[in-house]
N, C-alpha and C positions, 0 to 999 in steps of 0.2 A: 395258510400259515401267517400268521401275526409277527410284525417283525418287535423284535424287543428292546431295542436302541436305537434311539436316532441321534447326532450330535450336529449340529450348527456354529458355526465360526460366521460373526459379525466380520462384515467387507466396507461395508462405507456406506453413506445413506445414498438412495438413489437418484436425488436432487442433484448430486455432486459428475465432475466431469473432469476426466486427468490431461495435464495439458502443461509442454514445457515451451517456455518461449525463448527466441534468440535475444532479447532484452530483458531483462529486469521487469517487471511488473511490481509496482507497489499494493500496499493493500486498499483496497475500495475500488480499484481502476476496472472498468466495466472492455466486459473483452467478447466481441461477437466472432464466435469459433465454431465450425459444425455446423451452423443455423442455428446457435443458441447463444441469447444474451447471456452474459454470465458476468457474476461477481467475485472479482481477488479479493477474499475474506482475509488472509495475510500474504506479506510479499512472498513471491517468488522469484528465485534468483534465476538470472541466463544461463538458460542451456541444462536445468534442472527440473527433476518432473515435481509438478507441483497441484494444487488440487481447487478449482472453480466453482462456485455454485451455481447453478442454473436457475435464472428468473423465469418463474412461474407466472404465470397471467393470473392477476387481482393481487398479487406480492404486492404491499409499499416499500420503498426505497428511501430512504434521507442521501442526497446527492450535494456536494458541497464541493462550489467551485471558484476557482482565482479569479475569474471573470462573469458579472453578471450577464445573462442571456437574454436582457428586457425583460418588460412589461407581460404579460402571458396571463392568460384568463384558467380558470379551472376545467379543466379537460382536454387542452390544446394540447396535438402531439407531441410530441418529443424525441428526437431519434439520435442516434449514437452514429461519429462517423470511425471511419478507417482508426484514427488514433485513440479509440474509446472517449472522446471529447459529445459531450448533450452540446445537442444544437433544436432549433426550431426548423432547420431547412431540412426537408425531404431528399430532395434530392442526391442520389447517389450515395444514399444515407440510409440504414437499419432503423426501423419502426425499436423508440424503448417502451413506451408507454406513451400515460398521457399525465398531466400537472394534477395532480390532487387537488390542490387550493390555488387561487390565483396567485401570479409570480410577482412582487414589485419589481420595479428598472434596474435595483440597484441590488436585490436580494444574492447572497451567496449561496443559500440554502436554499433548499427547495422536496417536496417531495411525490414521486411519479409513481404512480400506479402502472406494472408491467403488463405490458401487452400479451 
């Protein structure tokens, strides 16, 4: 018996990851939750469920920050700590990727190939 209807309701794409935080998340802020790096594509407000995307390894990234991170060669890791802040130190710190092109001293931008 062949069935003769089938009906589908789009849900969300499966890159995405639902997640409310007890602060404020603005948008771009890199948030490692689950085992998964993820990006606030827009804010979300405290204590509200709100919606993540999930970086994919070979994703690039444009990251732009108040404080340059040094000098950094093209390929050098790059990891996210506790406050969603890039740092070059491993330690006690989430693998984000690695530097696409090299970093100047003084660069605010930058963009990282996900891990």
């Amino acid at each position: 018996m062949a069935i003769s209807t089938t009906a589908g309701i789009f849900r969300k794409s499966g890159d995405t990851l639902d997640y409310t935080p007890s602060a404020a998340v603005a948008a771009g802020k890199i948030i490692t939750t689950a085992g998964c790096n993820c990006l606030a594509l827009w804010p979300i407000n405290a204590n509200e469920a709100g919606t993540l995307k999930i970086l994919h390894k070979g994703e690039v990234i444009e990251l732009t920050t108040d404080e340059a991170i040094g000098a950094t060669n093209a390929g050098t890791a790059l990891y996210v700590d506790s406050s969603g802040l890039v740092t070059k130190t491993s330690t006690s710190n989430t693998l984000l990727g690695y530097a696409r092109a090299a970093i100047g001293a003084t660069d605010l931008s930058f963009e990282v190939v996900c891990a």
